[in-house]
C-alpha positions in Angstrom: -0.2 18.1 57.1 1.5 18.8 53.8 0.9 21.0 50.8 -1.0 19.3 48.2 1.7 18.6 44.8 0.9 20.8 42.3 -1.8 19.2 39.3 -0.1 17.8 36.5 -1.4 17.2 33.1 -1.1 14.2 30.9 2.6 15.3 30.0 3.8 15.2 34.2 4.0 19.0 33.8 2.1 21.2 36.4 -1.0 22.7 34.3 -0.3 25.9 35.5 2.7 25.6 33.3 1.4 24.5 30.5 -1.9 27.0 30.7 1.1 29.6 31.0 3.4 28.7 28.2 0.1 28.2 25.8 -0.6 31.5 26.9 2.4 32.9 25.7 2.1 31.0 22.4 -1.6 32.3 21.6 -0.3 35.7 22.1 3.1 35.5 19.6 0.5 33.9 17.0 -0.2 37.6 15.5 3.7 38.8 15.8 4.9 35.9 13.9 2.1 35.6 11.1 2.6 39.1 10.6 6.4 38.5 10.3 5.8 35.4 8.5 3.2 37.0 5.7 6.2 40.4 5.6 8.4 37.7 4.4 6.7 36.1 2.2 5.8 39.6 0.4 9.4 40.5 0.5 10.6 37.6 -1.2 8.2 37.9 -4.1 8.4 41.2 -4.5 12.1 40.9 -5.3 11.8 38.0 -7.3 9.5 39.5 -9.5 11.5 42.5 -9.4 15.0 40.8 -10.6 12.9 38.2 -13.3 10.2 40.0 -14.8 10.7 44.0 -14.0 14.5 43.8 -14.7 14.7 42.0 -18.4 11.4 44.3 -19.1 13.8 47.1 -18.3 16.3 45.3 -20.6 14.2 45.0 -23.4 13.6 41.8 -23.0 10.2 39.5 -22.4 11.8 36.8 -20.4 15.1 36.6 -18.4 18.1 36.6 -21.6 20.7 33.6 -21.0 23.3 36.4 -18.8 20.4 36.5 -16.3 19.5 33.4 -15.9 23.2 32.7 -15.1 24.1 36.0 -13.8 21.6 36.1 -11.1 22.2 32.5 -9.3 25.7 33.6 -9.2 24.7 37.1 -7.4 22.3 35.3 -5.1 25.3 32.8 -4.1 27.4 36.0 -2.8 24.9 37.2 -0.8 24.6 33.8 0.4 28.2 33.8 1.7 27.9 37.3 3.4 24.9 36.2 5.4 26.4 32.8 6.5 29.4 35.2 7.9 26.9 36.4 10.4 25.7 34.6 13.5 23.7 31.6 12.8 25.4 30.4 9.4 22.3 31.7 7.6 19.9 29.0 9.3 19.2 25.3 9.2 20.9 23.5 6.4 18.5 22.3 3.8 20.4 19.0 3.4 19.8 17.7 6.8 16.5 15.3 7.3 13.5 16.9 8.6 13.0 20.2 9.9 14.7 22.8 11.7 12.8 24.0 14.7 13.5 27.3 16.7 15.8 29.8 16.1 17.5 32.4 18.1 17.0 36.5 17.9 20.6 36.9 17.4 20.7 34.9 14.3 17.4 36.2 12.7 19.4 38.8 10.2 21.5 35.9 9.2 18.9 34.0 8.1 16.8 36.4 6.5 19.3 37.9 4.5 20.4 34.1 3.5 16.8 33.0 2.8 16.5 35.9 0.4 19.5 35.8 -1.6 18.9 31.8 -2.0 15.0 32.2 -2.9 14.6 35.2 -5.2 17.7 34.6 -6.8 17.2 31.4 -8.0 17.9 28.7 -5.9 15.7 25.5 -5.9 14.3 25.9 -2.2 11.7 26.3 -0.1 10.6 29.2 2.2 9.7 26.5 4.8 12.8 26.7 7.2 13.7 30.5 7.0 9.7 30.6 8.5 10.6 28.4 11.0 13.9 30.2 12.0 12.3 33.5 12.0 9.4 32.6 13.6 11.2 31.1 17.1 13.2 33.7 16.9 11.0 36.2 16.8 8.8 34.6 19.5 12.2 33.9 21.7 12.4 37.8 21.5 9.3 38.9 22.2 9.0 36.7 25.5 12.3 37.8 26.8 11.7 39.5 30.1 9.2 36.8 30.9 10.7 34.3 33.5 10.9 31.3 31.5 13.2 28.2 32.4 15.4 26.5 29.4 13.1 24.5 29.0 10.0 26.6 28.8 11.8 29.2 26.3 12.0 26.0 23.8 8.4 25.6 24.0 8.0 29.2 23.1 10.1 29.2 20.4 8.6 26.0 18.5 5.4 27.5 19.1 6.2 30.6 16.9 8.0 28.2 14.4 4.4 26.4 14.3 2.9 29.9 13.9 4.8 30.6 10.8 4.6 27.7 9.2 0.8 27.4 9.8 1.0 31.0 7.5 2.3 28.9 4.6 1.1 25.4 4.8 -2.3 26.3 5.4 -3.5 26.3 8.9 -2.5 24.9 11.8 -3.3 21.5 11.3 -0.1 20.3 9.1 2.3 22.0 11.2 1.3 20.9 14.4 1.2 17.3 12.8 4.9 18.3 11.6 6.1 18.9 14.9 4.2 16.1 16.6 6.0 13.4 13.7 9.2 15.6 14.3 9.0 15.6 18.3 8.2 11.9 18.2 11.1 11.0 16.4 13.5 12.9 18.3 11.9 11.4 21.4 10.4 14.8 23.0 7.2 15.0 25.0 4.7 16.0 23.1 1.9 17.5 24.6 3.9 20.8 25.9 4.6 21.0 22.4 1.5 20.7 21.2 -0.5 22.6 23.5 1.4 26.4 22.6 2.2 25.1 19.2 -1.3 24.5 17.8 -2.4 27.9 20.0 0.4 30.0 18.2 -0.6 28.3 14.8 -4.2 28.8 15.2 -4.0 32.5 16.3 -1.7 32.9 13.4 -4.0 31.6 10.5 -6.7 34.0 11.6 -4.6 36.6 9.8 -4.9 34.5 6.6 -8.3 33.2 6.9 -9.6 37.0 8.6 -12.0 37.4 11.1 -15.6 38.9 11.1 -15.6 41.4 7.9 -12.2 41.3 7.6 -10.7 39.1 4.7 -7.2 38.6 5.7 -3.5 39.2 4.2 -3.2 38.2 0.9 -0.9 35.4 0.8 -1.5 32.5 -1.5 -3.0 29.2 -0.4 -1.8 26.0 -1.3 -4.5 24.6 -3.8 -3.8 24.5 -7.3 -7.1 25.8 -8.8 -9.0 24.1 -12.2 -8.1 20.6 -11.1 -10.4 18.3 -12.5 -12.6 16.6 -9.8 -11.6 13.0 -9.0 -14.9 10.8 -8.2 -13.9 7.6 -7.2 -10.6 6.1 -6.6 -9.3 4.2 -9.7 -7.8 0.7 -9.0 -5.1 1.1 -11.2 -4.1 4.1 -9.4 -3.3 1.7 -6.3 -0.2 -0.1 -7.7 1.0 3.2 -9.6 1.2 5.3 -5.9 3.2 2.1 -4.8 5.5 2.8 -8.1 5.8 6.5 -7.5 6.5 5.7 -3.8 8.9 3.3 -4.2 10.7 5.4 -7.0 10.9 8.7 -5.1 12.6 7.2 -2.1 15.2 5.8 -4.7 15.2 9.6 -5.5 15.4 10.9 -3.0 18.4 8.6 -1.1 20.9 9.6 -4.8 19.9 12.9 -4.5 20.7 13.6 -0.9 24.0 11.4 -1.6 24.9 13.6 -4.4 23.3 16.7 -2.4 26.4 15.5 0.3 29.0 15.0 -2.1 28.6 18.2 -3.2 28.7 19.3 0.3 31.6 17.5 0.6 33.9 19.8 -1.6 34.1 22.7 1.0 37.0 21.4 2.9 38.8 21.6 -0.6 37.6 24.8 -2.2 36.2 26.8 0.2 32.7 28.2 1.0 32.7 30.8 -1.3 33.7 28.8 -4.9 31.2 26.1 -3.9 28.7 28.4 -3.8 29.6 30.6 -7.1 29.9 27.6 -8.5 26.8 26.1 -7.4 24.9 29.2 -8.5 26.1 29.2 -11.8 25.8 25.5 -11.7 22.1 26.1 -11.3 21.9 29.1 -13.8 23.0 27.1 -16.4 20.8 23.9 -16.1 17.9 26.3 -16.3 19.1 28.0 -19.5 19.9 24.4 -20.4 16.2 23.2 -19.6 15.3 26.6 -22.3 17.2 25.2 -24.9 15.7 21.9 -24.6 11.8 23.4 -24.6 11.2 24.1 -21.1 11.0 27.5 -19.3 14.0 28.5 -17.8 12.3 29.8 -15.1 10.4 26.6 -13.9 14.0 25.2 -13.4 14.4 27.8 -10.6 12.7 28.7 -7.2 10.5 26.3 -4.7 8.5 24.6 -8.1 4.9 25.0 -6.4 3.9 28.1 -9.3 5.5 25.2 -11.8 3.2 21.9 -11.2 0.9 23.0 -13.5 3.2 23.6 -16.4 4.7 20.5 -15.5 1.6 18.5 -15.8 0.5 20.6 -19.4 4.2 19.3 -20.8 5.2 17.2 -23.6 7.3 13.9 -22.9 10.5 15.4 -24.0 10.2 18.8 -22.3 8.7 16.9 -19.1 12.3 14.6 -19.2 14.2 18.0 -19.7 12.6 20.0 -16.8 13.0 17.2 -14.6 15.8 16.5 -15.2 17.4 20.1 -14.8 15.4 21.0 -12.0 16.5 17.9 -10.0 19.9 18.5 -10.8 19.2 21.7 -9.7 18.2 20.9 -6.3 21.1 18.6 -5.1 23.3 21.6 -6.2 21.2 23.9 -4.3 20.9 21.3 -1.4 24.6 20.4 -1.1 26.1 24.2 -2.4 25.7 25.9 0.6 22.4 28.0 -0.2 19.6 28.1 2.6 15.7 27.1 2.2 13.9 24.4 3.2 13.8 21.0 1.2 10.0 19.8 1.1 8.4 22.2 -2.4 11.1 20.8 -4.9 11.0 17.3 -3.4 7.0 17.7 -4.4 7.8 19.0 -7.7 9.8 15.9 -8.7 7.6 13.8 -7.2 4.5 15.5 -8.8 7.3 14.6 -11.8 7.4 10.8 -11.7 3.8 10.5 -11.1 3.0 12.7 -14.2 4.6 9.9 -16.2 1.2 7.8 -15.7 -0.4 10.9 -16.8 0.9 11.1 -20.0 1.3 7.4 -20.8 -1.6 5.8 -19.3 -4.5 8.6 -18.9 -4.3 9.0 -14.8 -6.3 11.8 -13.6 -3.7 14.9 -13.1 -5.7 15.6 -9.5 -4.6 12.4 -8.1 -1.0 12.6 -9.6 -0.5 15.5 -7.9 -1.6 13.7 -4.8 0.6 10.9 -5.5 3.6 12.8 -6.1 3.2 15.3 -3.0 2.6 12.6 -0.4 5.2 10.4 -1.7 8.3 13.3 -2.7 7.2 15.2 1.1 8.0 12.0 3.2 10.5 10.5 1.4 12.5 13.8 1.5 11.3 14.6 5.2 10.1 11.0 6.7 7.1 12.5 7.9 3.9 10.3 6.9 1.0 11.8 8.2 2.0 15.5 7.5 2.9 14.4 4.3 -0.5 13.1 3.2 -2.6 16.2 4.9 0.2 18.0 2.8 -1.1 16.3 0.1 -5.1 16.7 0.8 -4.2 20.5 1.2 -3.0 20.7 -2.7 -5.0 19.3 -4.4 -8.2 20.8 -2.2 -12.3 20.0 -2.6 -11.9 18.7 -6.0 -9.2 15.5 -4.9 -11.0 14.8 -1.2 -11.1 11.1 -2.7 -7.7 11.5 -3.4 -6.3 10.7 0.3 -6.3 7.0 0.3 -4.2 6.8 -3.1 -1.6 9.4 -1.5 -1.7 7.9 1.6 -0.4 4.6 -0.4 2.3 6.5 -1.8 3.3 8.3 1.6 3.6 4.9 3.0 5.1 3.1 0.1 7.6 6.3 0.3 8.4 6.0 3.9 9.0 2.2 4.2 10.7 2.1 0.8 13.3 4.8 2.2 13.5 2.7 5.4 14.7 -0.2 3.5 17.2 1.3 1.8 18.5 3.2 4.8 19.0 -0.4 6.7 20.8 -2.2 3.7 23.1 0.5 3.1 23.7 0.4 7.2 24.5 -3.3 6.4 26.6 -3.2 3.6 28.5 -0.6 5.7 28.8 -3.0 8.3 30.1 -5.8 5.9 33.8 -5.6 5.8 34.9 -5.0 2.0 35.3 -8.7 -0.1 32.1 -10.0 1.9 28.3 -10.0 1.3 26.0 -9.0 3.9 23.4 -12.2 4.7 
């Protein structure tokens, strides 16, 4: 008679397993939000401090021009003393998708980067530092439990969930993140899932609070005193194809130029690209001040800036635009680190503002439009994209989704088009046309 095999779930793996490493992820939830919302906080605290608190101190009621250049410039050093530590300073924004994970050793490396790159200036995201820090930090904390390869992954993308689920909202977008992201990369997805979406949950609750308690007080997504959109409005169909179709154009020159940029290490070094990338990005901004627009909604992530984008004139709009997309294929491409989805929203929240202010669309459902499409043409991830979307724009754009969803796909299939003819006119010996 012989021992009966182990149940397995719908993965292969033995449930005992699985119950285990969701186990582990539940309890890392609290760790990594905590580390996640300390973060956060920290980053703020000294971007406020360097662009408000210091020109006050100056005399001054906005950042004067030596600032605004100055301080990209100070950030980019910084930079280049964290990437000499273990880990290059993180995931490099420039890459497609997301970076999951992250290792204990490297977690100075990537906080110090993160910092100097986000309060400093930089047009990034706090996205992928959260998702370094928070494997790391959930790598570290299960350390003398017996885990296999394997298993330790699992952990760790389950506190990457964790922190992400602190910033996007809840647990739903970033579990949808890594199930898009696992999918792609051909991984099995329900260990993935199972510890992920515990971690993110557990997480949340110190956002959302529990009982009497009301939570840490990190910002949510939604962009408040939105008008409500009723009823989808036909000619909004055809412009989310537009907006779709013109971010993944976008998007595909910007990363291009993001890599050529990228490209000029091997010739100068790290260090000039990324003083010269800082000041690169200081002066667009001080540029974008000239032209009308406020220097400082050329700088950072651009979430605090969608609604000044949407209250601006047409030639400010083309100005801040303009800079700030400049702005972020030198950030991509310069060496800085930060994630790449909040800019890639802003722009798109850009090109959909257009039917705005030419043709009277509802600024609720541009900002739906321009999320969905800029987050997956940037990251090819559709469905995360569009919740990404619904998030934003919250209770008053619920009839929103459809319209975004439009422009997520029109994004997505638009950037898969262009990514197979410029695969065939790479395959087309030079004098020939491909068929």
């Amino acid at each position: 008679m012989t021992d009966a095999a182990p149940a397995a779930g719908p993965s292969g793996l033995a449930v005992g397993r699985l119950v285990r490493i969701t186990l582990l992820g539940a309890l890392v939830g609290v760790p990594v939000g905590l580390l996640a919302f300390a973060f956060i906080w920290l980053v703020h605290q000294l971007e406020h401090l360097l662009w408000h608190d210091l020109p006050a101190a100056l005399g001054q009621g906005s950042p004067p021009w030596y600032l605004l250049i100055g301080l990209p410039v100070l950030g980019a050093l910084g930079v280049h003393f964290a990437r000499t530590l273990p880990g290059d300073g993180g995931h490099s924004p420039i890459h497609d998708g997301v970076g999951l994970g992250g290792h204990p050793n490297e977690a100075l490396g990537v906080g110090l980067a993160a910092g100097a790159s986000l309060a400093f200036g930089a047009v990034l995201g706090p996205e992928a530092p959260l998702l370094a820090l928070g494997g790391a930090l959930a790598v570290w904390l299960t350390s003398r439990v017996r885990l296999d390869p394997a298993g330790r992954g699992l952990v760790g993308a389950a506190g990457s969930a964790a922190a992400l689920s602190t910033l996007f909202g809840g647990p739903l977008v970033s579990g949808l993140m890594l199930l898009e992201s696992g999918a792609g990369a051909g991984l099995a997805i329900v260990p993935i899932m199972l510890p992920a979406l515990a971690a993110s949950s557990v997480a949340y609750l110190l956002i959302t609070g529990l009982g009497t308690w009301s939570g840490l007080p990190i910002a949510g997504l939604v962009i408040g005193d939105l008008p409500t959109y009723n009823a989808v409005v036909p000619s909004d169909l055809p412009a989310a194809v537009v907006v779709g179709v013109v971010m993944a154009v976008l998007a595909l020159g910007m990363r291009r130029l993001a890599g050529a940029v990228s490209g000029l290490e091997g010739r100068v070094g790290r260090l000039p690209l990324l003083v010269g990338s800082g000041l690169a990005i200081g002066l667009l901004a001080w540029g974008a001040g000239l032209a009308g627009a406020n220097p400082l909604d050329v700088l950072f992530s651009g979430q605090a800036s969608i609604t000044p984008l949407l209250e601006a004139s047409g030639g400010t709009l083309v100005a801040l635009a303009l800079a700030k997309a400049l702005a972020y294929v030198v950030s991509l491409g310069g060496g800085f680190r930060g994630g790449a989805i909040f800019p890639a929203v802003f722009i798109g929240v850009a090109v959909a503002d257009v039917g705005v202010f030419a043709f009277g669309m509802s600024p609720t459902v541009a900002i739906a439009i321009g999320t969905a499409a800029g987050t997956a043409a940037m990251t090819r991830l559709l469905v995360s994209s569009v919740l990404f979307a619904g998030l934003l724009v919250g209770r008053a754009g619920l009839e929103t989704i459809p319209v975004a969803t439009i422009a997520a796909v029109a994004a997505w299939l638009a950037s898969a088009g262009l990514d197979r003819w410029l695969a065939g006119r790479a395959a087309v010996p030079a004098g020939e046309l491909p068929a």
